[in-house]
N, C-alpha and C positions, 0 to 999 in steps of 0.2 A: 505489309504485315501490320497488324493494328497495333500500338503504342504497350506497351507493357505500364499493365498498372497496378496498383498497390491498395487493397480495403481495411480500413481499420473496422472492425467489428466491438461495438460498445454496447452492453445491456443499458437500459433505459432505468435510471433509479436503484440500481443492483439489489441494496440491501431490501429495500422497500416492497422492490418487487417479489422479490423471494418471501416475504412477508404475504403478501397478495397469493402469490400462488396456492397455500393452503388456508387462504382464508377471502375468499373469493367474495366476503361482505367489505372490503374493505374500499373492491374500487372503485375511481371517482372520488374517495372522499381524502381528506386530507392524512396524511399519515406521515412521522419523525422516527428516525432511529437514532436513541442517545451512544453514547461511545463509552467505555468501560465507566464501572460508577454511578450511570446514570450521568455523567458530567457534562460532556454538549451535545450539540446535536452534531451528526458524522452524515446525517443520508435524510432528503425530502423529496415528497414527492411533488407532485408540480404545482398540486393545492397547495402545499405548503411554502412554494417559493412563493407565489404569488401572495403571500400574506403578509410576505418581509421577513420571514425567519430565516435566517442567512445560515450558511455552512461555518460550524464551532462557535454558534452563540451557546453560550452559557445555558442550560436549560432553566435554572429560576429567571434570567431573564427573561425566558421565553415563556412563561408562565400565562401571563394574561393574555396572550393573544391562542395559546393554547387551551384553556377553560373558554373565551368568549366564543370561539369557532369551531369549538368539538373535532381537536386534532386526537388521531387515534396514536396513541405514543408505548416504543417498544424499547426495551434492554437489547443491544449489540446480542447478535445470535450468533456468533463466528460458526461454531459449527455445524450449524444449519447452511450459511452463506457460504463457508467454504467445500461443501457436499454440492451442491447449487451449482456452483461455478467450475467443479469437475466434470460434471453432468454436461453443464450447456458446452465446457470443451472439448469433450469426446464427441459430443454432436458434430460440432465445428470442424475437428480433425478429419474427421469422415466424407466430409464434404470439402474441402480444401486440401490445396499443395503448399508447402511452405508456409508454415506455421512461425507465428513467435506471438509467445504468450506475454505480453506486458504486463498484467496486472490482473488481480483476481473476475474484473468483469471484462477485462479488455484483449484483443490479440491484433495483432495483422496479419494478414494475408495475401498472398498472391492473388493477383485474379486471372480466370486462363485468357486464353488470346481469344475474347469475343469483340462483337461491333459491341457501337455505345448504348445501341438499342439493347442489346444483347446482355450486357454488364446489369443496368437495371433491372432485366429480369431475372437475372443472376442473385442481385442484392435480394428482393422478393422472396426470390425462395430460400435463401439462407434465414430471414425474417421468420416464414411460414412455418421451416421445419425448425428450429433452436425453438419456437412458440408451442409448437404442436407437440415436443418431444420433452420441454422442460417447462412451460407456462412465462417463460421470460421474453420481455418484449426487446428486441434488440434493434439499434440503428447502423448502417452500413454509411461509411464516407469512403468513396473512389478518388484518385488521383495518382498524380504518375510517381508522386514521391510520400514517403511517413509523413511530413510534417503539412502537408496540403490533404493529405488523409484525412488526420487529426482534424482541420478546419470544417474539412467536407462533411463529416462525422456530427461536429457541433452544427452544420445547418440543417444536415436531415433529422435531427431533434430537435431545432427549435421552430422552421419551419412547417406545417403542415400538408403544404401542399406537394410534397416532395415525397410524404408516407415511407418518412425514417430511412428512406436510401437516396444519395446524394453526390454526383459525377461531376467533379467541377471541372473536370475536361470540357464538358458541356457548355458550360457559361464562355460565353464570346470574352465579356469585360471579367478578368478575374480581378483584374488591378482595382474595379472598383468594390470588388469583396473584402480583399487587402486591407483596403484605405479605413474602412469600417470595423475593422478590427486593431484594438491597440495591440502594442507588444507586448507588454505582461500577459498575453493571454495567446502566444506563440509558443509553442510546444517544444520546453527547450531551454526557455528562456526566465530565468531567475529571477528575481527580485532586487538581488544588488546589479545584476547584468541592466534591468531595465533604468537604474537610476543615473548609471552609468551612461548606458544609451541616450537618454532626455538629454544630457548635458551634450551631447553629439549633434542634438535636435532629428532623434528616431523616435518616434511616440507614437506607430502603427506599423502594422505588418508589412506596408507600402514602402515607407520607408525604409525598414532596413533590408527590404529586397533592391531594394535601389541604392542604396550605399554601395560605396565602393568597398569591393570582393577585399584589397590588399589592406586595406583602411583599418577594416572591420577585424583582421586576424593578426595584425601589432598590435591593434590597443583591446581587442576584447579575446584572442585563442581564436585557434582553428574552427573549433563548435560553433559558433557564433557563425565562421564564415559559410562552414556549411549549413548552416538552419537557412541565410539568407539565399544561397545556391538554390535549396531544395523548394525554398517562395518561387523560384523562378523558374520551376518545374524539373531540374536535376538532380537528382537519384542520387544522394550524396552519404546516407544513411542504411547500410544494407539492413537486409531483412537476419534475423541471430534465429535463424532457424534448430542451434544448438546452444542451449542457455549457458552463460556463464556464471562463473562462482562470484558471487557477493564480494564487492569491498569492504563491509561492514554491517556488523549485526547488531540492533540495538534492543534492549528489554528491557520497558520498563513500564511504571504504570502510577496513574494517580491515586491518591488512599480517599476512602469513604469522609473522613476527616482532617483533619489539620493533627500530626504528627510530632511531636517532643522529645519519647523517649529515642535516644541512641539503642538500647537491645532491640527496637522496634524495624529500627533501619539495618540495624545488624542483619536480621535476620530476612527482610524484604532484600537486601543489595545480594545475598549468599542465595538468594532463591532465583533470582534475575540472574546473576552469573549460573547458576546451574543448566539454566533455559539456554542461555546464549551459548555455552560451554557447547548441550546436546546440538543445538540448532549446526555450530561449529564442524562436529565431527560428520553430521549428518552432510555438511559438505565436502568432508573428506580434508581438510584443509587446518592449518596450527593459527592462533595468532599473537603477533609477537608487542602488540598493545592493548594495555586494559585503560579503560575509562571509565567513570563513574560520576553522575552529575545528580544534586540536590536540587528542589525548589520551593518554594515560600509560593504561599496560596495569596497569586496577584489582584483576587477581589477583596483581598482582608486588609486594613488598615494596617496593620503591621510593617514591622521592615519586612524590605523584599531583598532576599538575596538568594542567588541562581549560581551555584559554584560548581563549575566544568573542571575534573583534573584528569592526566593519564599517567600512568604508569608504562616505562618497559615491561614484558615479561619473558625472560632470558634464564632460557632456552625458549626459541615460542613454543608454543604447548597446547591442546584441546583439551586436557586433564579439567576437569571439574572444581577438582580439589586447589589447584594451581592456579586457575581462573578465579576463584574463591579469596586464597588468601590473598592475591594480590589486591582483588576490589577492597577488601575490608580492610588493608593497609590505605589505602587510598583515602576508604570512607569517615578514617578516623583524621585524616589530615584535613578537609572540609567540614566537619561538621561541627555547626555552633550549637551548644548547651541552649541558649536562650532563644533561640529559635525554632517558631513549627513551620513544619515541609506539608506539603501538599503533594509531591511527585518525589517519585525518585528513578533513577534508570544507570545500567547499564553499556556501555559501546565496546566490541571488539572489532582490532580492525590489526593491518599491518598483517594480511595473510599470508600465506602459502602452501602449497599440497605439503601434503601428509609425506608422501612421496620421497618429497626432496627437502625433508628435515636432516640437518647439521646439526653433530654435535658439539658444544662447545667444547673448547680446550679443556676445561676443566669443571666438575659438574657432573651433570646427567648425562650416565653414558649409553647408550644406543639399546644395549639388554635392558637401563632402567626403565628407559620410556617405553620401549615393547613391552612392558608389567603392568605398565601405565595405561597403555592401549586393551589390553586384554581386559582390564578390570574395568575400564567406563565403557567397551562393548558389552560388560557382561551388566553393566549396570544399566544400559540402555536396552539390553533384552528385556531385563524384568520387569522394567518401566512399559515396554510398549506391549508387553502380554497381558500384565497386569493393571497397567493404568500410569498416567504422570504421578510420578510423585511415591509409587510404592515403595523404589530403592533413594534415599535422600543424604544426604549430609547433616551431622550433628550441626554447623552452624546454619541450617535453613531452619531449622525449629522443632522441635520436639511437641509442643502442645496445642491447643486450639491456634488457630491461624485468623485474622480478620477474613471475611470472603469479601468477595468480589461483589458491590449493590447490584444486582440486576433483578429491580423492583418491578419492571412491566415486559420480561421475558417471556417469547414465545414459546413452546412445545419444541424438542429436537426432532421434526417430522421427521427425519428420513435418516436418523443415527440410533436411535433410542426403541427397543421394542417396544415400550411401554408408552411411547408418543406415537408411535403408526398410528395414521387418521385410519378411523373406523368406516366403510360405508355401511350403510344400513340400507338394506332391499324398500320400494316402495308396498 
């Protein structure tokens, strides 16, 4: 019986390409999508890597090389890209068993029990229809585990002659694909975990498939032993064919400008806990820490100060209003008068179902919080009939709002009646 194997399915440039899709003068040439603000750059396309614009450079630094090479530059379209990538999923679902959706361009897959000839033409036609059905170019990597997926994935995109699907069952020497690859770029593997590792003397994927299994899970966790297991082609990773709930929810966002006044941040920290709150409920889930972090704008000469604090919140709670005051108790114990922010955000975390909410001993008792629930369902009804934002809280703000820069946004093709691309008969 043939090896059971595992496809990660990755769109090619996601944002970018969704961009392309309704605007079919685009390809070939270079093209950026900046991140909320206009602020970095979040998505390029291949012109654009090869130019040196890297992933989160600053876009004024990216300035010159953007005017001298006539890069076509967009405002972040969430709602374009997230329509986009329901689209190319329902495609993908329909053609595959065993789904798990990783990320808005990513999933993996089962692959059925084909030969290896078989699997590539498999990869093919997943390419052919996700292109024909949504105009997105996607890449297929096979392998018998997630984390040799993920590599597979990154070769049938960077190599050509493989046409975006990629079976590293196939390759006799994997070890020497391995070797070529460092560990910061192992799927899995973090940034403090890589510093750590160096000091091991692991500085490729080769390596810490070859460390010793018991070694690697005293001094770095279990994760770690399994990522170097699944190098060495064991299935250590199941596939989460049923998503799980979030450990934490973070909203936050960078301002158009550099920020002073305190009613300012009042009212941005009250609008970010309302987001997080909905986001909260909409997983059915309470939580029982609030966090709230500042930051100073790291290009400006200025002091720089980045202050992280959490709060308990006890009873946990989804309540809006309770996620609210505890952030702006928080935001008033971080925040310096003399100082301008550039960012601010919220984090909830410390979950649990809704479900198996306790009440405390003394406090909110079980009738109050069902008053509680009633009223921010009833509040999230009007919101989603009506739009975000039509039922609010007195501390999110009452008057003109700053908006959000999105200077070189595209049309909401496929949300917006008034953006539906027109054909026109010849």
């Amino acid at each position: 019986m043939p090896q059971k194997m595992i496809a990660l399915i990755d769109a090619n440039n996601f944002y970018v390409s969704c961009e392309r899709v309704f605007n079919p003068s685009l390809r070939k040439k270079p093209v950026l999508i900046l991140s909320n603000n206009d602020g970095i750059v979040i998505s390029r396309s291949n012109e654009v890597k090869n130019l040196g614009i890297t992933m989160g450079m600053p876009f004024f630094k990216a300035q010159h090389i953007i005017q001298k090479n006539n890069v076509e530059v967009f405002s972040s379209n969430y709602e374009l890209y997230g329509d986009m990538s329901h689209r190319m999923i329902d495609t993908l679902s329909d053609m595959t068993e065993g789904v798990e959706i990783y990320s808005i361009d990513e999933l993996f897959s089962v692959v059925p029990s084909f030969s290896a000839a078989e699997r590539i033409l498999w990869g093919n036609d997943i390419q052919n229809t996700v292109f024909k059905n949504t105009g997105i170019p996607v890449s297929v990597g096979i392998a018998p585990t997630k984390t040799l997926a993920k590599i597979a994935c990154e070769i049938g995109k960077k190599n050509s002659d493989t046409h975006g699907v990629f079976d590293i069952s196939h390759v006799s020497d994997i070890d020497g694909i391995l070797k070529s690859i460092p560990v910061s770029d192992v799927w899995g593997v973090g940034q403090r975990s890589v510093d750590k590792l160096r000091l091991y003397g692991i500085f490729t994927a080769l390596d810490l498939k070859n460390a010793d299994s018991h070694v690697l899970r005293e001094r770095y966790g279990v994760i770690l032993q399994r990522t170097a297991m699944e190098l060495s082609g064991v299935s250590c990773i199941a596939l989460e064919e049923v998503s799980h709930h979030k450990k934490s929810i973070v909203c936050s966002r960078s301002f158009s400008k550099n920020i002073q006044k305190f009613s300012f941040l009042r009212e941005k920290v009250s609008i970010f806990a309302a987001r997080a709150a909905e986001k909260l409920r909409a997983e059915g889930s309470t939580a029982s820490l609030v966090s709230v972090f500042l930051q100073t704008n790291r290009y400006s000469g200025g002091q720089q100060y980045a202050p992280f604090l959490s709060e308990p919140l006890v009873p946990s709670s989804s309540s809006s209003s309770d996620i609210i005051l505890v952030a702006l108790q928080i935001l008033k114990k971080i925040y310096l008068s003399h100082c301008t922010y550039k960012k601010a955000g919220i984090m909830l975390s410390g979950f649990c179902p809704n479900t198996q909410w306790q009440p405390p001993l003394f406090g909110v008792t079980e009738k109050e919080k069902k008053k509680k629930d009633v009223f921010m369902k009833t509040v999230d009804s009007i919101n989603n009939i009506f739009g975000k934002g039509s039922a609010s809280f007195f501390a999110e703000g009452t008057g003109s709002k700053q908006e959000t820069i999105r200077k070189y946004c595209s049309p909401l093709y496929t949300t917006h009646w008034q953006d539906i691309p027109i054909v026109k008969a010849q």
